[in-house]
N, C-alpha and C positions, 0 to 999 in steps of 0.2 A: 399250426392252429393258433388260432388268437380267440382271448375274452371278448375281444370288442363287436358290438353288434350296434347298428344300425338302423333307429327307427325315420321311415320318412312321410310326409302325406299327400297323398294325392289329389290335385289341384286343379280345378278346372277340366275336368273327368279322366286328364290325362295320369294313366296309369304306366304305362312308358316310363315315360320321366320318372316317378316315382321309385320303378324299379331301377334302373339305372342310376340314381341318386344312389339309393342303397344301400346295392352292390358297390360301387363307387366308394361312398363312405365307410366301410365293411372292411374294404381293402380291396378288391376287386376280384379277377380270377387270373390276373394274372401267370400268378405262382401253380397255379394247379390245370390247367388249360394251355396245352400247347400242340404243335401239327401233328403228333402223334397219338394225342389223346383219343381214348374211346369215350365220349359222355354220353352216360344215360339222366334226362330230365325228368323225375320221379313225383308225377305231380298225386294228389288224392281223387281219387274218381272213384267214389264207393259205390256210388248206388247212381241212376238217373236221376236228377233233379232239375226243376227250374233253373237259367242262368241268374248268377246273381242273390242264388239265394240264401248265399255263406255254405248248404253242404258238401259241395261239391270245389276242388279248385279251378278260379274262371280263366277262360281260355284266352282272358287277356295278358295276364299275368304269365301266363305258363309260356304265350308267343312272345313277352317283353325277355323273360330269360333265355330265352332257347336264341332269340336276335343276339346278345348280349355272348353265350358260345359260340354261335359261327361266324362272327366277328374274329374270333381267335382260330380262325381255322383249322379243326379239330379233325383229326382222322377219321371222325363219324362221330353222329347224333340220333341219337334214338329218343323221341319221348315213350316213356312206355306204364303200364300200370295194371292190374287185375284187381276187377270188382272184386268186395266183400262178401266172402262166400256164407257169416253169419254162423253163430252160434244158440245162439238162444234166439234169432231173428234169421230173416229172409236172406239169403243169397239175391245175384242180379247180373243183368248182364254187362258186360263191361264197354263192348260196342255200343251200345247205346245209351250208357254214361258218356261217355266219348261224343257221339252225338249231342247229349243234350248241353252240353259246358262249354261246346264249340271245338273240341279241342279236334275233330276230323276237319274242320275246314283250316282249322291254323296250320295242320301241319302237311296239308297239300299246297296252301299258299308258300310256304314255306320253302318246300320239297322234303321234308323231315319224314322218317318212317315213323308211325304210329305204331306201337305193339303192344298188344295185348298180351299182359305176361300171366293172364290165367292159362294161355293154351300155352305160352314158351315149354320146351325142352326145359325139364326138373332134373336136377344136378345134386345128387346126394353129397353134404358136405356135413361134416364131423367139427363139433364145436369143442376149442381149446377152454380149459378152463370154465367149463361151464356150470352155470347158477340154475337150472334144473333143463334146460332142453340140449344133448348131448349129442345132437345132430339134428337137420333140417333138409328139407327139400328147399331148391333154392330156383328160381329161373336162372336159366344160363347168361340170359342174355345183361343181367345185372352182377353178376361173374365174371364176365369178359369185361366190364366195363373199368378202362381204369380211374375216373370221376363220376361219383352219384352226386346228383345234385337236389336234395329234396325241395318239392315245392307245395305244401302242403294249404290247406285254409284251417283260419281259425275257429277250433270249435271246443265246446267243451264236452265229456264223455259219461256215460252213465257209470260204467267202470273205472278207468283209470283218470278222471275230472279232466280232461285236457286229450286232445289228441292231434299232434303238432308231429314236427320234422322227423322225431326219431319214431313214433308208433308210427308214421304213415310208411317208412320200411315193409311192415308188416305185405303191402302192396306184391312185393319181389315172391312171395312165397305163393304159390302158385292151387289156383284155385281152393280145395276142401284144405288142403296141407294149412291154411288159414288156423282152424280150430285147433290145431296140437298147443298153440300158445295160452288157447283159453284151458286147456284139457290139465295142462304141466304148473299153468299161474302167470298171468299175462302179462304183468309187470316187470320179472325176472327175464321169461320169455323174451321180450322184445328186446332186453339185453344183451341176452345171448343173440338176437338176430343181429343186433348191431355190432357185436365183435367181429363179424364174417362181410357184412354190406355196411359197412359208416358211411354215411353221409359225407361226403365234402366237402360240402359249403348246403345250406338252407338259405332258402326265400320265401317267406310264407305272408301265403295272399291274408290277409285282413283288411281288404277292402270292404268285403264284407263276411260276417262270420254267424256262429249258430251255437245256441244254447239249448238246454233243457234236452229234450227228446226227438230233435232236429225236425220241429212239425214245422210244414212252411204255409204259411206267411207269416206265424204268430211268435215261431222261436227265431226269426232271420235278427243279425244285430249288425247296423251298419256303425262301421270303423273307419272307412276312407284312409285304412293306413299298410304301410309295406313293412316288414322286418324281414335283417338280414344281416348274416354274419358265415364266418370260415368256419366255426365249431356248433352244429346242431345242437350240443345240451345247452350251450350258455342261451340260441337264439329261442330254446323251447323255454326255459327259464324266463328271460324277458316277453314272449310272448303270452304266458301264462299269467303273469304277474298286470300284462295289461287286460286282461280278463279277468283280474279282481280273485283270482285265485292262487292259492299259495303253491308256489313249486318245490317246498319242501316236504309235500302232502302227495307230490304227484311218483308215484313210489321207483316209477322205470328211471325216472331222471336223480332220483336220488342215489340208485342202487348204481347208473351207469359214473355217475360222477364219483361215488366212492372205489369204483373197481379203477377207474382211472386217476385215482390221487388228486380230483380235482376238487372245488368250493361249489357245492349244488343248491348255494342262495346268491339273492339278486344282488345283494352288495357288492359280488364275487366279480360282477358282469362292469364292464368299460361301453356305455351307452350312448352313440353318439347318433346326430339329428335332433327329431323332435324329442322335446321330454316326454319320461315316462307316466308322471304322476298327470298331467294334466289331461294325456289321453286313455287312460284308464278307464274302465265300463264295466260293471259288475256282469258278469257271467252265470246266471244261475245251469249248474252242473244237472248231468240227468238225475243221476243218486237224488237231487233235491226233488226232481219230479218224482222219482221213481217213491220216495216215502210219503210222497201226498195220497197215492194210489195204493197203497195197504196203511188204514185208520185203525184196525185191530192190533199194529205194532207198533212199540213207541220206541222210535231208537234215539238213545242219545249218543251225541257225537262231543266229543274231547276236543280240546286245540290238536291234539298230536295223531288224530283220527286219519288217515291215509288213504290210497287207492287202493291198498292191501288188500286192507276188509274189508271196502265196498265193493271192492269184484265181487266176492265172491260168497259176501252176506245176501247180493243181489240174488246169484241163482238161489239159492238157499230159501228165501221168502218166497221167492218167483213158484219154485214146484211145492213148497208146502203146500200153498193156498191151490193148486190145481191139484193137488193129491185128494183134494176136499179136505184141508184140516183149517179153514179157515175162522170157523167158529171156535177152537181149540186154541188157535193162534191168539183170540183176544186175553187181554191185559200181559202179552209177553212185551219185557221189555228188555232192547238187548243193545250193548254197551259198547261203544268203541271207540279207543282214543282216551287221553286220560280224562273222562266227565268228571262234574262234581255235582253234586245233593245227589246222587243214585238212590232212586227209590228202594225201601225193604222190597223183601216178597221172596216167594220161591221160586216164580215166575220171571225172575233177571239175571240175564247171562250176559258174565264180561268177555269180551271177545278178542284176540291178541297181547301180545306183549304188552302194548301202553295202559291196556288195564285193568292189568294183573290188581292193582292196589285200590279200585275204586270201590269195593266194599259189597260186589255183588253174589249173589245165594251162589253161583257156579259161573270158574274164571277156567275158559281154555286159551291155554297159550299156543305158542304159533307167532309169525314175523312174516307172512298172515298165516291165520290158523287153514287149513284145504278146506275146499268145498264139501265133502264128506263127513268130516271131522266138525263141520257146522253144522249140517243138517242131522246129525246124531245127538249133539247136543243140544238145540235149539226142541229137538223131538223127544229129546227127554224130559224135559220141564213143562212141554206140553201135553204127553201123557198120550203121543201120537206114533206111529209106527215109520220108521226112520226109513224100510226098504221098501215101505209103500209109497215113498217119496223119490226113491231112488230110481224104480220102476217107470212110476210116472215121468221123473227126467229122463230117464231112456229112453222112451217111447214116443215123448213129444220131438224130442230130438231127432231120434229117426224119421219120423216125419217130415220134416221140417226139411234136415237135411236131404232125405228122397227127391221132394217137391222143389226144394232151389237146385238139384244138383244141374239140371240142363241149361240153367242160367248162365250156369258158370261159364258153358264151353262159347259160349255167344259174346 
């Protein structure tokens, strides 16, 4: 694996080229692609959407890589992926993501098998060394495989701000088995998936990409641009950073570059192609939509403020206000990351490690603190009942889950 990663733009609508530059400049696939290989191309197909409209990865890109391995004549190519089965949101079906991003007609021009790895064979594997999930259901067919090659789109996340080469992994885990990452802590989670399924090389489409709460037409963010490199954290690193977002804030890539001895800042990264500063584009994260849409709670956020605690502050606020404590909820002000002026009050809770020191009436620590462990103390300051909260997350949950489960099998 190599630091170096590869940013190039796409010229003249040809996106081709662009990925073949790339990968080219990157190093290629030489080294990891040879007649015996088994490649799986692991592109993001979450949900259905418009082509083109950054949520989805477009099927131009995904056909420019997949050309790009059976050039290296490979013992077999699978592109393959499984819809988001959703947590606090909708499940969906993954055939007709597939349909809508093009990617069933690429891979019959092709001749490539298409698979849907929510219905693959689940292949119980046991995580070495693991940072909270200690086993995983896995699709087989990304087990067999000996090169994954993530191809993700650029987007940013309500939870973890970013969601690039190494969460789009999360794909391999086969349908519901989805949520045990949100259940254990998503950040860590994905860690652990990537010790069992690493990526081999990433190419992630940034032609076009998606901010805030992925509404489309109004969150689409055109980029015209390709990244790529041999080591997924460095190319989620740079990819993040052209997104005007900090990837030392983005907590899976932080936590995977310290378990691997490596540097998880963009200094760390050998950037070659287009420069990075000039293509850079602010990215507004969903977390920033997501506190427009609760004015009852004033959260301030620190420079050292993470994906940690906005996972999981998210549900946290999400079932209060459904539990009805919404009017309970006004003047809570609650704290994460090291802030500074922290308003008095009884009413202000610091929330993780970073700010234990910021001067608030009640500080729970945690590296992030659990979901549970917020909503009990968030409900203590509000003078509201913490398992009437908990309830209500159960309940919505169950639903939810109920109602996307036949999604999934499609």
């Amino acid at each position: 694996m190599t630091n170096k990663v590869a940013i190039t733009r796409v010229s003249s609508g040809d996106v081709e080229r662009a990925v073949r530059d790339a990968v080219r400049l990157a190093g290629g696939f030489d080294e990891i692609i040879g007649p015996q290989t088994r490649v799986l191309v692991k592109p993001n197909q979450c949900k259905p959407s418009p082509r083109h409209s950054g949520c989805m990865t477009d099927a131009e890109v995904v056909e420019a890589v997949a050309k790009l391995v059976l050039e290296k004549n490979p013992k077999s190519v699978v592109i393959g992926d499984g819809a988001i089965a959703g947590y606090d949101f909708g499940g969906f079906s993954t055939q007709e993501a597939f349909d809508s991003s093009g990617l069933t007609e690429v891979a019959r021009q092709l001749g490539v098998e298409l698979r849907n790895l929510n219905k693959d064979t689940a292949v119980a594997v046991n995580i070495p060394d693991a940072l909270v999930m200690k086993s995983v259901r896995i699709a087989k067919t990304a087990l067999d495989s000996d090169v994954i090659i993530s191809v993700p789109v650029m987007k940013s996340h309500i939870r973890t701000h970013a969601t690039l080469s190494l969460k789009n992994m999360k794909g391999v885990m086969p349908g519901a088995e989805k949520r045990k990452s949100h259940a254990l802590g998503l950040d860590q989670a994905i860690v652990d998936l990537c010790t069992v399924v690493r990526p081999s090389y990433a190419v992630v489409d940034a032609t076009v990409g998606m901010e805030g709460l992925w509404q489309y037409p109004q969150d689409t963010k055109e980029m015209g641009l390709i990244v790529a490199g041999s080591d997924a954290l460095y190319v989620d690193i740079v990819a993040a950073s052209l997104m005007d977002i900090d990837p030392t804030q983005i907590m899976h890539l932080q936590y995977l570059a310290q378990k691997e001895g490596k540097d998880g800042r963009l200094e760390a990264v050998d950037i070659v192609g287009e420069d990075l500063e000039s293509n850079r584009r602010h990215f507004v994260t969903g977390f920033d939509v997501f506190q427009s849409r609760y004015p009852e709670v004033n959260i301030r956020q620190g420079r050292s403020a993470c994906s940690g605690c906005t996972n999981e502050l998210v549900s946290a606020i999400t079932y209060m206000k459904k539990a009805g404590y919404g009017e309970q909820m006004k003047g809570l002000t609650v704290v994460i990351g090291n802030a500074t002026d922290v308003p008095a009050g009884e009413k202000v809770v610091a929330l993780g490690r970073c700010a234990a020191g910021v001067g608030a009436a009640i500080h729970l620590p945690g590296c992030p603190p659990k979901e549970d462990a917020m909503i009990r103390v968030l409900c203590e300051v509000c003078g509201t009942d913490p398992d009437q909260v908990k309830a209500t997350m159960d309940e919505e949950r169950k639903k939810l889950w109920e109602a996307s489960s036949r999604a999934l099998e499609s």
